[in-house]
N, C-alpha and C positions, 0 to 999 in steps of 0.2 A: 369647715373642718373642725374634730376634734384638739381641742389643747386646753392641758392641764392649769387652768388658772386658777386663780385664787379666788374663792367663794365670788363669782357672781351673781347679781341676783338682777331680776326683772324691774324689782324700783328704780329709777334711778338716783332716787336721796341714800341707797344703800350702795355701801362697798363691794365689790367683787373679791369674795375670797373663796367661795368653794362649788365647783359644778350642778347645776340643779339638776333638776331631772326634767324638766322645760327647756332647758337653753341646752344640755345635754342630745335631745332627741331631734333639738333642732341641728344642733351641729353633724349629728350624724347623717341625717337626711341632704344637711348642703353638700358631704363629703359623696353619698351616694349618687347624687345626682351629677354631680361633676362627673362620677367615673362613668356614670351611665352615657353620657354624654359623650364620653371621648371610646366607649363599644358601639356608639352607635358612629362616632366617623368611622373606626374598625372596621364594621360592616359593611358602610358603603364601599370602602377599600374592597375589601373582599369581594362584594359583587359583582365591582368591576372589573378586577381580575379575574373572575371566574366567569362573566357572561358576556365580555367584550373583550378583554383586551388576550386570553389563550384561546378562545373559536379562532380570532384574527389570523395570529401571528401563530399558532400550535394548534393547528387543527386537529391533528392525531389524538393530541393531548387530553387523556378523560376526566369531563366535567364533574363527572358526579362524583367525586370524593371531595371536591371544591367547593361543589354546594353541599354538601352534608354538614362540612366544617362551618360552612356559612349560617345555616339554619341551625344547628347547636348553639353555636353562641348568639344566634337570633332569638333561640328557646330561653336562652339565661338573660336574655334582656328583660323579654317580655314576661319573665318570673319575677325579673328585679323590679318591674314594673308595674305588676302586680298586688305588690306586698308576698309574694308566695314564700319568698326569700329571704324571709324578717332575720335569718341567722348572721347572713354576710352583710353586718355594721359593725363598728368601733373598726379599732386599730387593724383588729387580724381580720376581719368580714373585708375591708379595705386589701389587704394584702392576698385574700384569698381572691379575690374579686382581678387583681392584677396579674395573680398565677395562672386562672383562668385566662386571659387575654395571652401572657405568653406561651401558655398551652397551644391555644386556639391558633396560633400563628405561628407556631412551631409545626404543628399537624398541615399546616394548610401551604408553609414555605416546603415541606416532608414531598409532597405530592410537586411542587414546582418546580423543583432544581435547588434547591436548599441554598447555599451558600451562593451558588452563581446565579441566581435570584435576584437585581437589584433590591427587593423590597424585603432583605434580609435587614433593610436599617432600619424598617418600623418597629422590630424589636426595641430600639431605641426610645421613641417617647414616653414607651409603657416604662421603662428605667427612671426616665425622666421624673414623670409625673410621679412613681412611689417614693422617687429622693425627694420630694418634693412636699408627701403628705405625710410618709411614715416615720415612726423613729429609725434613728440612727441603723439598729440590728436586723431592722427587716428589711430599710432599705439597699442593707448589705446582701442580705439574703435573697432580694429580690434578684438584686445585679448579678449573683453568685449563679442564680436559675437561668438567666438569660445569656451568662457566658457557657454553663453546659450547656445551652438549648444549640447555641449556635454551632459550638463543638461536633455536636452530636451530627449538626445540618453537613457540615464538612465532610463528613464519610456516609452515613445514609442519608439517601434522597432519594429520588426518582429523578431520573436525567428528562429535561423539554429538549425535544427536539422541531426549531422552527419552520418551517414551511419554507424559507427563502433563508438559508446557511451562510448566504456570503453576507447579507443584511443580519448578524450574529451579532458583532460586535456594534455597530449604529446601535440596535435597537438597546444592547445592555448598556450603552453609555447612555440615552436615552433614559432608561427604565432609571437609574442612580439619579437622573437630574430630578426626575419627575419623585422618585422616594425621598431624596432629601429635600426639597423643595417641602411637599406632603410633610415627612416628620418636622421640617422649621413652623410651620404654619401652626401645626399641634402643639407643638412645646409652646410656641409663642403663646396662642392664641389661650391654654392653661394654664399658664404662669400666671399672663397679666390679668386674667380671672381670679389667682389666688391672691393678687399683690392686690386686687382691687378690694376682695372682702377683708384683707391683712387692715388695708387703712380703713375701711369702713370699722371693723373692730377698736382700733386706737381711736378712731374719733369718740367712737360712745365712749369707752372705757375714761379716754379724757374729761368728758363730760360729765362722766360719773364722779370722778378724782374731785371735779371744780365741785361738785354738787357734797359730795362728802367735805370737802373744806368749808363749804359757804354753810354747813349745815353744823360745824363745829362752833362754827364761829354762833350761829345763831342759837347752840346750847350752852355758850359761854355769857352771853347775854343774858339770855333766861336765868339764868343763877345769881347774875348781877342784880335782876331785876326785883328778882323773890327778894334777898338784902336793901336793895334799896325800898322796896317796898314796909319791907318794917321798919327802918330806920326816919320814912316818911312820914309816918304816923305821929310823932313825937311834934315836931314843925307845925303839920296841918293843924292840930290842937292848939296848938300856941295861938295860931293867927285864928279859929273861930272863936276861940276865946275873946282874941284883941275885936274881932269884927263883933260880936254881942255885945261887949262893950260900949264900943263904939255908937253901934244902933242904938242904944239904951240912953242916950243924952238926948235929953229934950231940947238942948242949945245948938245940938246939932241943924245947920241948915240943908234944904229940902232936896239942891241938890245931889249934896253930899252923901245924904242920908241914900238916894237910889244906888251913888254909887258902892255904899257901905254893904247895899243889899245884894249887888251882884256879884260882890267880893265874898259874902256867904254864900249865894248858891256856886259859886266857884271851887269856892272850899269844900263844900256839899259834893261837886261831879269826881274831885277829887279825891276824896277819903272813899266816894261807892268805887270807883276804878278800883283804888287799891286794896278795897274790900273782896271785891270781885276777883281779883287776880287768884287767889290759892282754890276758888274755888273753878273757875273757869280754867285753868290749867290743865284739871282733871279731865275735864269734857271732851269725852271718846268722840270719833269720827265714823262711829257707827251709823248703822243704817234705821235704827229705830229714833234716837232724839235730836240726833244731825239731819233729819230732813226736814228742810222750810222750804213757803213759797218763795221764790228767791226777789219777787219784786217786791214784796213785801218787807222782806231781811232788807234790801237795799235802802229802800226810803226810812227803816226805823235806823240804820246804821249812819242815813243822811240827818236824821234828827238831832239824832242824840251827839253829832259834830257842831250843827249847827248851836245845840243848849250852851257846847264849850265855846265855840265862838261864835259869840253873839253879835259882835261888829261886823261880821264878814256876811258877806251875800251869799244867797245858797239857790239858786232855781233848779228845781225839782222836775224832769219831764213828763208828758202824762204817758209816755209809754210802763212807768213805775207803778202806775194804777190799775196794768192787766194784773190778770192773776191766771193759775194753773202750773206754772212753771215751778218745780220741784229742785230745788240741787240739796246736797249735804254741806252744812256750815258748819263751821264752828268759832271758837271765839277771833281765832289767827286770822279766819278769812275776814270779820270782821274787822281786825283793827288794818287790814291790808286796804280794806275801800278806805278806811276811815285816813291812812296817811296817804291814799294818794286824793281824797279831798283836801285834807289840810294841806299835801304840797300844790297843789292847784291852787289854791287861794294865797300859799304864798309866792306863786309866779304872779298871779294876777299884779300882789303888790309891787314886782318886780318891772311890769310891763309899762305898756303904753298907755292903758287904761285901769289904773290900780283902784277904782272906785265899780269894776266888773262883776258879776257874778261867776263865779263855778256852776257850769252846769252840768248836773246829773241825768242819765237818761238810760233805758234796758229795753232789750230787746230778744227775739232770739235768729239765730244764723244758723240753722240744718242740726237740729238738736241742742244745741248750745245757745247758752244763757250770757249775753253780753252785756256787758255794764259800763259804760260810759263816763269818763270824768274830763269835764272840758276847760281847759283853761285860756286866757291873753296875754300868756305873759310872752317872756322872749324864749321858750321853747327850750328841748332838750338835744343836748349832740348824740350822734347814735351810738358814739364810742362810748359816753360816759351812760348810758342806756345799758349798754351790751357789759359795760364794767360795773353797773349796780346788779348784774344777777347773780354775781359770785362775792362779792365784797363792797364795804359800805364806800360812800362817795369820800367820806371824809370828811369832818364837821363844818359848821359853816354858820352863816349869821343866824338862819332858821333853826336848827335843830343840829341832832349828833350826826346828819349823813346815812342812816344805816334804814329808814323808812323805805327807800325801793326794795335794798335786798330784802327785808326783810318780807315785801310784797312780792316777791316774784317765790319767796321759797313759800308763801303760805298758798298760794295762791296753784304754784306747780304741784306741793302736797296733795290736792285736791282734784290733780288731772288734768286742770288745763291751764292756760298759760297768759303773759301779760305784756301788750304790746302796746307800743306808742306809735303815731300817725301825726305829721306834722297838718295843724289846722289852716286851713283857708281864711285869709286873711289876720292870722299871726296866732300863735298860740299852741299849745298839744293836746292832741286826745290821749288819754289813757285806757287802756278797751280790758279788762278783767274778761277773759274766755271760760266759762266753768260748766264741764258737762252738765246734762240736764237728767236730772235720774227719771227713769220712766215708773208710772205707778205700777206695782203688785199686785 
């Protein structure tokens, strides 16, 4: 159904605040289709009564103004059905579309006995259902047409006369069980179709809320980062200073001296990250410099972890060594494998086996590019899983906490999604899902 919201849009890292013209044509198409739906119970009603149930009970009684009514609004089905009828959409294509139905059943109750009619109460769901989708003034105007229609039924009609007159009254107490029954089933059965797409819409819309908050937070970050990134520069200096220094004694012994040298290229991976930052920042998600083979991205993304930590174990799968697999990177998707190796390796230390390797490994699943981070430590809870994809965990011995979300938002960016699996025989997988772009 149509409703005035506030820009939506199709991403879900963007806000809903104004009707697209996508989500616009879809809503009107759910709106037509529901009405279509509830002309085509209409009909069936009507055919029943016009080819079984007055032959029966009113034999005299002439079919063919029954069927006429019947096949008219069978013609504006199958127009609606069509696309012939592209005019009746939005608010008033909707309200015309329900004038129509109380036309049709005003014309068809005309020929029946109007008001002595039990099935004078099906005018009701057509009420129902426009209180239901229209605004306020139409669906005044609606009720306003089906109180003259009934009016009207009151004094012109066509009188039925039954085949068996003392069976009169039975069959109209009868005919009211069987129309109210009819109209509860319809109002029900539209409602809790409308109530159903009501909550499917607050769930995405919620989704999008948490995705718009997790995505604030992750531009408030980035700002922190640009600042601290300059203010980093100053320190890192300091210490290759002290670390050249250092190297530079010959009394220096041989041990010391390697570890002197790891603390330079340390300082080295450091100053190029923060080097890196202002210009990788920039780096569009375009379709021309964003596409890599993605098992290829993968193992240089596992390298260049392993260069920074070089104590930790790293085994590499040889499914990283196909090639042909295309996805769009960019620098975010990167540092997203890159902190869920580094949190792998710090589960390891946390496990049962802290001397383990993380292991890496890619694949693909029906177009999709999987990537694998395996760990032994003692695993992830699924609540605190499901609470890393809108907000950071919360600091902790490791790090600031904020590496899942930050992976789940670069990673959803990108189209596809990141889930955990608890490992057999202790441990988590980490599974990055990222469409596979097909070549040009």
């Amino acid at each position: 159904m149509i409703e005035q919201e506030a820009e939506p849009n199709e991403a879900p890292d963007n806000p809903p605040q104004a009707l697209t013209p996508a989500r616009a044509l879809n809503a009107v198409r759910t709106d037509r289709g529901r009405l279509l739906q509830l002309r085509w119970v209409s009909l069936l009603a009507m055919a029943l009564m016009s080819l079984v149930v007055f032959p029966w009970l009113a034999p005299a009684q002439p079919v063919a103004p029954l069927a006429g009514v019947t096949l008219c609004l069978l013609a504006v089905n199958l127009a609606l059905l069509g696309g012939a009828a592209r005019w009746l959409v939005g608010r008033w294509g909707a309200f015309l579309q329900l004038g129509v139905d109380l036309v049709a059943w005003a014309a068809f109750l005309y020929f029946t006995g109007g008001v002595t009619n039990p099935a004078i109460s099906l005018l009701l769901p057509v009420v129902a259902v426009g209180a239901s989708i229209l605004p306020a003034a139409q669906a005044w105007l609606l009720a306003a047409l089906a109180v003259v229609a009934y009016s009207l039924l009151w004094q012109f009609h066509q009188p039925v006369y039954l085949a068996d007159a003392d069976q009169a009254m039975y069959w109209h107490l009868a005919g009211m069980w069987i129309s109210f029954a009819f109209s509860a089933a319809t109002v029900v059965w539209f409602i809790v179709r409308l109530n159903r797409e009501l909550a499917r819409r607050e769930r995405a819309l919620a989704a999008v809320n948490a995705a718009r908050a997790r995505d604030a937070h992750v531009v408030g970050l980035g700002k922190l980062a640009a600042g601290a990134a300059h203010r980093l520069g100053t320190p890192l200096g300091t210490l290759r200073i002290i670390t050249d220094d250092l190297a530079s004694r010959a009394e220096l012994p041989v041990e010391l001296r390697e570890d002197v040298q790891l603390m330079r290229e340390q300082v080295d991976h450091c100053r190029d990250i923060l080097n890196g930052l202002t210009r990788e920042a920039g780096q569009q998600r375009a379709e021309g410099g964003g596409a890599v083979d993605a098992f290829a991205w993968a193992r240089e993304v596992a390298e260049r972890w392993r260069r920074l930590r070089a104590g930790a174990a790293l085994a590499i799968g040889a499914g990283t060594g196909d090639a042909g697999a295309v996805i769009v990177a960019d620098a975010s998707l990167g540092e997203a494998l890159h902190n869920l190796i580094d949190n792998a390796a710090n589960a390891n230390l946390r496990g049962a086996s802290p001397g383990a390797a993380v292991e890496l490994d890619a694949g693909r699943e029906g177009g999709v590019v999987v990537i694998e981070v395996r760990d032994r430590g003692p695993g992830l809870e699924p609540g605190r899983v499901e609470a890393a994809r809108h907000a950071p965990l919360g600091a902790h011995a490791d790090g600031m906490g904020v590496g899942l979300m930050l992976a789940h938002a670069a990673i959803e960016h990108h189209g596809g999604r990141l889930e955990f699996r608890s490992r057999p025989g202790g441990g988590t997988i980490a599974r990055m899902l990222i469409p596979e772009q097909v070549a040009r």
